[in-house]
C-alpha positions as MATLAB code, in Angstrom:
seq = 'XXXXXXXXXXXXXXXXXXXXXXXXXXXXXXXXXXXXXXXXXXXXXXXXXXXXXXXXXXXXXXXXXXXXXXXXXXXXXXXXXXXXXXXXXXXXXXXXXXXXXXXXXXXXXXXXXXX';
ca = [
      -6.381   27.348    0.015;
      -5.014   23.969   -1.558;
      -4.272   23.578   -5.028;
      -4.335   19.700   -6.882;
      -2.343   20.165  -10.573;
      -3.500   16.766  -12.313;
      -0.914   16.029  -15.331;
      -0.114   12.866  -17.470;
      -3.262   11.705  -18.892;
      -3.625   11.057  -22.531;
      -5.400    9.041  -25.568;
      -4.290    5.370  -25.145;
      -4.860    2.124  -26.684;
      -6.506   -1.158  -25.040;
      -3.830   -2.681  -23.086;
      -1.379   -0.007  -22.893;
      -0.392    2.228  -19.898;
      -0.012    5.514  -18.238;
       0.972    7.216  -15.337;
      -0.726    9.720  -13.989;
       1.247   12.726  -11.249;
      -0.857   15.346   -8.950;
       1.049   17.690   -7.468;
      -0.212   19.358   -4.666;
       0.210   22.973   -2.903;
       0.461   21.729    0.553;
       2.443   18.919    2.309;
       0.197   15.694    1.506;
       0.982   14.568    5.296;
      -1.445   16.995    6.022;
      -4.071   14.501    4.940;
      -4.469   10.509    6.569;
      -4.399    9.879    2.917;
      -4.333   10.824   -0.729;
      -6.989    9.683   -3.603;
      -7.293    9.502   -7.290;
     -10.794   10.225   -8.619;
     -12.471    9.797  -11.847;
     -15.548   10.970  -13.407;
     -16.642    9.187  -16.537;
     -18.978   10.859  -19.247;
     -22.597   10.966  -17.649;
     -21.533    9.208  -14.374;
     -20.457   10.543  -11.211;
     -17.189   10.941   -9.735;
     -15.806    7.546   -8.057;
     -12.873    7.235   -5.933;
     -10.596    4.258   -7.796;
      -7.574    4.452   -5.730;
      -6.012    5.775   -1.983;
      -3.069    5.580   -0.461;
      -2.438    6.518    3.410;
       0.399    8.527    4.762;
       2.451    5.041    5.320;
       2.077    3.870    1.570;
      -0.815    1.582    2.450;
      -3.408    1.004   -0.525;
      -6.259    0.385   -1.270;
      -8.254   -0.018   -4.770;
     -11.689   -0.673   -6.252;
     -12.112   -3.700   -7.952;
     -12.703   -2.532  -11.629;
      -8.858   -1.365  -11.245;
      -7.182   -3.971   -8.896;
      -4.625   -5.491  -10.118;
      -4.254   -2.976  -12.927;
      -3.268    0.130  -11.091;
      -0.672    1.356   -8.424;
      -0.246    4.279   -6.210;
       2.695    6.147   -4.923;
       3.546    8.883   -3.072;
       6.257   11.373   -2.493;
       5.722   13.391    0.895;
       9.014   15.331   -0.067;
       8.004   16.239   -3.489;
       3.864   16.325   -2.573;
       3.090   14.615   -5.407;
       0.794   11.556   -5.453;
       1.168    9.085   -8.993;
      -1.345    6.447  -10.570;
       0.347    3.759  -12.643;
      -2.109    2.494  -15.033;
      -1.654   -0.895  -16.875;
      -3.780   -3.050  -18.801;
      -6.085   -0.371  -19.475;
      -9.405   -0.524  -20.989;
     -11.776    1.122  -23.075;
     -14.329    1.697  -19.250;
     -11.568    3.143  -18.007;
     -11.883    6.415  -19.827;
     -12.387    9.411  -17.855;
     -11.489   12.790  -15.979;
      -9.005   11.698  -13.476;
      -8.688   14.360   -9.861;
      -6.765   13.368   -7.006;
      -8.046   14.403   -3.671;
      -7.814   13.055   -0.313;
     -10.932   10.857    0.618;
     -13.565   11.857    2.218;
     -13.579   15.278    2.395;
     -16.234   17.819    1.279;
     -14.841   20.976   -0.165;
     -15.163   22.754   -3.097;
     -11.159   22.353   -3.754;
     -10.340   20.286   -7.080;
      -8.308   20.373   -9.793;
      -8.989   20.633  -13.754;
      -8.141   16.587  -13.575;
      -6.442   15.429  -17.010;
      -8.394   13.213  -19.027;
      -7.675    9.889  -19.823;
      -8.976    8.383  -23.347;
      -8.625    4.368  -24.012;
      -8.910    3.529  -27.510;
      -8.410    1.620  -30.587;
];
């Protein structure tokens, strides 16, 4: 069984930032890569960010430019620096690694972007 622990979200004004940590119950090498996830209200979950086992990423457009991944195989974490954030980009953030089926997720922490 894998756990993901999703921690750092928050309510947040247009513009500002946040970084978001999963920390995961299993070495994150075990996966080609790592994901962050989010669901907004009435929409279905959309992968926003990945990042492989070498640190390589890769981002959907609504974030590019605004958002960073890192990783920390020692630590099995996997962060999401958020900047310029904007009111669409509220929602239930998960990390998970790509493309894999499975019933394992975690709670996610929400992320709120408001005036």
């Amino acid at each position: 069984q894998v756990q993901f622990v999703e921690s750092g979200g928050g309510l947040v004004q247009p513009g500002g930032s946040l970084t978001l940590s999963c920390k995961v119950s299993i070495s994150i090498d075990t996966f080609g890569a790592m994901g962050w996830y989010r669901q907004a209200p009435g929409k279905q979950r959309e992968l926003v960010a990945s990042i492989s086992r070498d640190g390589a990423t890769n981002f959907d457009d609504s974030v590019k430019e605004r958002f960073t991944a890192s990783r920390d195989s020692a630590k099995n974490t996997v962060d999401l620096q958020m900047n310029s954030l904007k009111p669409d980009d509220t929602a239930v953030y998960y990390c998970n690694p790509p493309g894999i089926v499975w019933d394992y997720w975690g709670q996610g922490t929400q992320v709120t972007v408001s005036s």
